[in-house]
N, C-alpha and C positions, 0 to 999 in steps of 0.2 A: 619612805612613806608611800602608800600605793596613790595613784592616781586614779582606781575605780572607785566605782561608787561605794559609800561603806554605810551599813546600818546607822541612822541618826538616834539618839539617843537623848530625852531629856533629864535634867541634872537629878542625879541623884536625892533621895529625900529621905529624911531621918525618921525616926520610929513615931515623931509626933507628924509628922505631913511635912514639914517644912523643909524650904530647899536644904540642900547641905550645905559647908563649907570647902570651900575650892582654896589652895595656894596659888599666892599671887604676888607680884614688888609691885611696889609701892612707891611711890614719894608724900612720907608722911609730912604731919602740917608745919613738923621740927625742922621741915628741908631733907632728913635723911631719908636713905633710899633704902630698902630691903622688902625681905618678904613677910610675909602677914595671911593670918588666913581670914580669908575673907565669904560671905553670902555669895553661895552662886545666885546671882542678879533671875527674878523675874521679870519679864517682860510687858510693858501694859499692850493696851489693846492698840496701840498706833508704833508698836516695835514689833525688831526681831530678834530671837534669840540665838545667834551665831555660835557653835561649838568651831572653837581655833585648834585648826591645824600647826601655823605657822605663825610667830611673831617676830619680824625684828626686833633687831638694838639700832637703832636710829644714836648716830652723834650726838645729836641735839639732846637725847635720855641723858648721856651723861653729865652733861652740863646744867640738866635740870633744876640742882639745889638752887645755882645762881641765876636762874633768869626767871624767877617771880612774876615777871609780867606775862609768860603765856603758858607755866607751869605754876597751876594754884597750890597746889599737895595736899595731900589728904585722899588721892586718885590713884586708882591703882594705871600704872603705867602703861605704854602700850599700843604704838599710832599707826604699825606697817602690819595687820594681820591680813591673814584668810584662812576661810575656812568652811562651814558647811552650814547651812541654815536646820538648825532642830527645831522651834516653834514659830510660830506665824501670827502675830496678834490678829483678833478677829476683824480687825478694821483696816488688815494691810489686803492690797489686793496685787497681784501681779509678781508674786514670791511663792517659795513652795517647799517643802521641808526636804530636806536630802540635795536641795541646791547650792552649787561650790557658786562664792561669793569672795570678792575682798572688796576694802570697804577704804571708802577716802574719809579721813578720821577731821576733814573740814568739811563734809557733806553736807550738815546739818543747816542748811541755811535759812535765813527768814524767811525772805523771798518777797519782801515789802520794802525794804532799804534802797537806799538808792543806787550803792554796790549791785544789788540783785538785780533792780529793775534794769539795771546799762549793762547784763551780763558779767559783770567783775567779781565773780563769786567768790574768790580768795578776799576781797575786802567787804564781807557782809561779818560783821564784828562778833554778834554772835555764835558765828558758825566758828571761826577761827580764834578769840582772846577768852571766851564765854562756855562754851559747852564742847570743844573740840575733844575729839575721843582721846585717852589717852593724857590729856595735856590738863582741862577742866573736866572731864567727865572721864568715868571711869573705864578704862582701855582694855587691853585683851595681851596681857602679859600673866590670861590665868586663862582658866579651864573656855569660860564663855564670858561673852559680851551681848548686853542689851543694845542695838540700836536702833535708830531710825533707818526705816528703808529709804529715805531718800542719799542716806551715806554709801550705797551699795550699787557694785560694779557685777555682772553675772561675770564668769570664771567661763571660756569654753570649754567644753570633755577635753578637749584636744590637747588644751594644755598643760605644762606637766607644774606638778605640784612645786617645784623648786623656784621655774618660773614666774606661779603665782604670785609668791611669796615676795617677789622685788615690783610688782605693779607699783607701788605707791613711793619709793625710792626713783625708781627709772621715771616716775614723773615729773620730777622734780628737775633731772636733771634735764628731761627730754625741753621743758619750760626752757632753762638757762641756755640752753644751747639754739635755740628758738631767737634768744630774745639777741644772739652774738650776729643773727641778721645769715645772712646767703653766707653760709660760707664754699661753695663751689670752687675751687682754683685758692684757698687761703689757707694763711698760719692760725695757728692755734696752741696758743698757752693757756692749760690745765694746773691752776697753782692750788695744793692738795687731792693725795691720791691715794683717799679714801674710797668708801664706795661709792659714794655722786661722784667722784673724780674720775674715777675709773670709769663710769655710764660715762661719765661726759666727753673720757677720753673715743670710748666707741660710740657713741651719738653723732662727737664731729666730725671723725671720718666718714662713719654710715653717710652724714650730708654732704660730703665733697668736697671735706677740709685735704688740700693739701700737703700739709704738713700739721703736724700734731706732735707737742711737748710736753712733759709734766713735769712739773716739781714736788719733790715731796722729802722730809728729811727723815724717814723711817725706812731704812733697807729692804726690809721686808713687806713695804705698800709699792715700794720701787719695783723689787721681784716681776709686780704685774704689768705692766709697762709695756711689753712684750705682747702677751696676749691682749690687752686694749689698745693696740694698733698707734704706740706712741712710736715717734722716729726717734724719740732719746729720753732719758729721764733724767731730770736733775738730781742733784743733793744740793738744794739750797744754801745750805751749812759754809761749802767748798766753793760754789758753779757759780756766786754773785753776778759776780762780771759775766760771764756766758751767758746768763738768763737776762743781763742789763740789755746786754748786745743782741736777743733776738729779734727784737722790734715786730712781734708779733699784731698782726690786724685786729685778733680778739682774744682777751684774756677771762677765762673764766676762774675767780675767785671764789675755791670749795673751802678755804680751812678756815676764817673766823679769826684767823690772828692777824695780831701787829705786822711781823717780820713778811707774812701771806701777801698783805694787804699794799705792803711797799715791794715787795716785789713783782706786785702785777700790774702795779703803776709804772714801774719800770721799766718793764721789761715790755709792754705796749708801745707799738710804733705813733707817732703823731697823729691826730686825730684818727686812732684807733679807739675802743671798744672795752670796756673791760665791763663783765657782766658779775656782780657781785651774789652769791649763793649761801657762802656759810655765813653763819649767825654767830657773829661777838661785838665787840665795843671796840673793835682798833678803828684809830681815826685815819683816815684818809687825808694824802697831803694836798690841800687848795689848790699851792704854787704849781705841783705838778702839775694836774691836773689842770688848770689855767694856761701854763704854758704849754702844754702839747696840745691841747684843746680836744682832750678826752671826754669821749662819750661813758659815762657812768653811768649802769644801770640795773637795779634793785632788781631780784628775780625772788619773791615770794610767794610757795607752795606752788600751786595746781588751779587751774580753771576746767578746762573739757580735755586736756591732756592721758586722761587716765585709759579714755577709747582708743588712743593712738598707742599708746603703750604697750594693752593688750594684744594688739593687732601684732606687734615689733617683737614681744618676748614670745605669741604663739608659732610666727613663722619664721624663726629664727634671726631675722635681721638683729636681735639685739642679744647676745650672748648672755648669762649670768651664772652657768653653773658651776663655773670653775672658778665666781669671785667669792662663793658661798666657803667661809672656812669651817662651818661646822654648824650641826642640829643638838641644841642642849636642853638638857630635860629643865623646866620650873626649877628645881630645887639648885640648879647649876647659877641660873641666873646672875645671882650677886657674882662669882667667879668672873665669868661673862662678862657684866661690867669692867672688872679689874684688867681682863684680858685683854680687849677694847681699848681701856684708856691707857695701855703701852704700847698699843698700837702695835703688839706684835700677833696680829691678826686682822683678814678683813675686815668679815661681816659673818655675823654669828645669828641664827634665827635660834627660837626658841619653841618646841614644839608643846605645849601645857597639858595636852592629852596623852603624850607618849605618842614614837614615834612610826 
């Protein structure tokens, strides 16, 4: 996909005036997920109307069916895009049409809560349980997306279209790895190595981790390990005892499971650190916890993280192109999903307009 500037173009309209239909997935209101064609989305006059380049498949999409509480359904899917501003509602000011944007899909926020007013913008409810793109409001795993301009990031010329495309992933992790404290001169376990795992594996060395580990039980998320500047990769499955015995300063916890979850209790040295990241229901054990007198702590989305990002993925300090496994057309999509959940692939973007 080029990185020049390309003619913007608004959504096509059928013989009677009306937008047309665009393909799009979904997580219908059944729970299931697929495609469906849907209203290319008009804009009112306080949006904009975003033609996507690029979307992720974000982890979290696959899990979707089961976590009701911040995937409503009946939303077309769709939380990591970018891509090029085609219209401008007449009441936005400071946006411009043929302008490269990605968009933080919890942008939307009140801005009167008490989250807003103390800066904790990841905790203004409506922006995140309520109307978030993708998740309650309808995302950009299709042709375009309506949103507010307060959800939008400008994209530089400079940067190259691949890299746009992980703004909002590499934020996440850039948050978790933040929140593991100085790591200058320290250890670092990486349990899940996915794509956050993978950023997070090159984020804590970018800060001056010492040593840097991963676990992960897929061969082929292992593969990467290498190029994310780990000094070894587990196989969870086999390395128990080796990952017991690292005693690592800060653990960051990407995979959302049980087996994750006790392995990064673990494997944390005594009032060590473990920064929790992926989203499931494994419990965490008290006792541990208690006795080593572990610091636990929640890392939930993005605050102002998204400027620092950008800055990382334009001037190469933060690598992504080689974690990219593939550009799939819409209609690949559902594949995509299945490809994803065996985990015998990265990270899969979706390009809705062709590539």
């Amino acid at each position: 996909m080029s990185d020049n500037a390309q003619q913007v173009k608004p959504p096509k309209v059928d013989a009677s005036g009306k937008n047309a239909e665009m393909t799009a997935m979904v997580l219908r209101a059944d729970r299931s997920i697929g495609l469906e064609r849907r209203p290319a989305p008009t804009p009112s006059d306080e949006q904009v109307l975003v033609d996507v380049d690029l979307c992720g498949i974000c982890g979290s999409d696959l899990h979707s069916p089961k976590t009701p509480e911040v995937y409503l359904g009946g939303f077309i899917m769709g939380h990591e895009p970018v891509g090029r501003i085609a219209r401008v509602g007449r009441d936005v000011t400071g946006w411009h049409v043929g302008q490269r944007v990605c968009i933080n899909p919890n942008g939307y926020t009140c801005g009167v809560c008490e989250a807003c007013r103390s800066g904790r913008l990841n905790h203004c409810i409506p922006a995140t349980l309520e109307r978030a793109i993708g998740l309650q409001a309808d995302g950009a795993l299709a042709a375009h997306v309506a949103v507010s301009p307060k959800t939008l990031h400008a994209v530089p010329d400079e940067m190259g279209c691949i890299e746009s495309a992980w703004v909002e992933p590499a934020a996440t992790a850039l948050r978790a790895v933040m929140f593991a404290g100085d790591l200058t001169g320290r250890s670092v376990l990486v349990v899940g190595g996915g794509p956050i795992g993978q950023l997070c594996c090159r984020l804590a060395r970018h800060f001056g981790a010492e040593r840097v580990w991963l676990s992960e039980p897929s061969a082929e998320r292992r593969s990467y390990s290498e190029a994310s500047q780990a000094d070894r990769a587990f196989d969870p499955s086999v390395d128990a005892v080796a990952l017991e015995g690292l005693k690592a300063d800060a653990v960051l916890e990407c995979s959302g499971s049980e087996p994750g979850c006790r392995a990064a209790l673990a494997a944390a040295r005594p009032e060590g650190t473990v920064v929790v990241v992926g989203g499931g229901r494994a419990g965490l054990d008290p006792l541990t916890i208690l006795v080593k007198e572990l610091r636990v702590q929640g890392c939930f989305t993005y605050v102002d993280e998204f400027t620092e990002v950008i800055s990382l993925l334009t001037d190469g300090g933060l690598k992504v192109a080689d974690l990219t496994s593939e550009i799939a057309s819409i209609d690949d999509a559902p594949a995509a999903f299945e490809r994803l959940r065996n985990a015998s692939t990265m990270k899969i973007f979706i390009a809705p307009n062709g590539s």
